[in-house]
C-alpha positions, 0 to 999 in steps of 0.5 A, spaced: 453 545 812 450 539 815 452 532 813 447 526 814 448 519 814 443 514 814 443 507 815 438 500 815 435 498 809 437 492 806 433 486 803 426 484 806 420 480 803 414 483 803 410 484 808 416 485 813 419 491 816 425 495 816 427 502 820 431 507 817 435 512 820 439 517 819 443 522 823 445 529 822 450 533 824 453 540 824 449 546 824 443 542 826 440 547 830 439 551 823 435 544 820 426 546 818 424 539 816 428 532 815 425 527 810 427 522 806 426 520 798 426 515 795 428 513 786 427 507 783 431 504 777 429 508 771 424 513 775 425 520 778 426 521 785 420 522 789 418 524 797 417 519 801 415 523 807 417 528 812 417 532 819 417 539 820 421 542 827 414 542 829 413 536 828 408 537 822 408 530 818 407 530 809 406 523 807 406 520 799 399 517 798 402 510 796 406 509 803 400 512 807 398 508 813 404 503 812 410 508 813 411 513 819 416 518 820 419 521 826 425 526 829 429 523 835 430 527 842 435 530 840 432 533 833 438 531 829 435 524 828 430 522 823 427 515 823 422 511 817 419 506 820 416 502 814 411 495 815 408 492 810 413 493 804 412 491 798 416 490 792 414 497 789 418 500 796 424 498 792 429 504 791 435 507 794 432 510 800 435 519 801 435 522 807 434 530 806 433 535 811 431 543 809 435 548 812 431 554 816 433 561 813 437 560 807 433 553 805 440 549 801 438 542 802 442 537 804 442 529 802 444 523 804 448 519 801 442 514 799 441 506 804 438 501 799 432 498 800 429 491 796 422 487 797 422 481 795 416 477 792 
């Protein structure tokens, strides 16, 4: 089993910057991909972005250019970085990661995130 805490959301006015992190332990050695999702109120869970074991990169069109992911030293470390916030951004913030054999993913337990106008 892998369990996942995340940390650094907040409340930001828009514009502004916030980093996530989320640290994974466990069987972190078995861990494909490492993303994060997010969910708005009344709206479905969406990926916001995600790193491989290589280093392969997925982002959603809407934070493109404005978002970046990235995995610690260690791998067991994911970060997003995310500048320009916009209102839209708010949402509960879910960390995942993809095990490599079995694919079971593991979730977060969600970091809040809130842009104001």
């Amino acid at each position: 089993q892998v369990q996942l805490v995340e940390s650094g959301g907040g409340l930001v006015q828009a514009g502004g910057s916030l980093r996530l992190s989320c640290v994974a332990s466990g069987r972190i050695f078995s861990i494909n991909a490492m993303g994060w999702y997010r969910q708005a109120p009344g709206k479905q869970r969406e990926l916001v972005a995600r790193i491989t074991s290589t280093g392969s990169t997925d982002y959603a069109d809407s934070v493109k250019g404005r978002f970046t992911i990235s995995r610690g030293n260690a791998k067991n470390t994911v970060y997003l970085q995310m500048n320009s916030l916009k209102p839209e951004d708010t949402a509960v913030y879910y960390c995942n990661v993809v095990m490599m054999v079995s694919k079971i993913n593991y979730w977060g337990q969600g970091t809040q995130v809130t842009v104001s106008s």
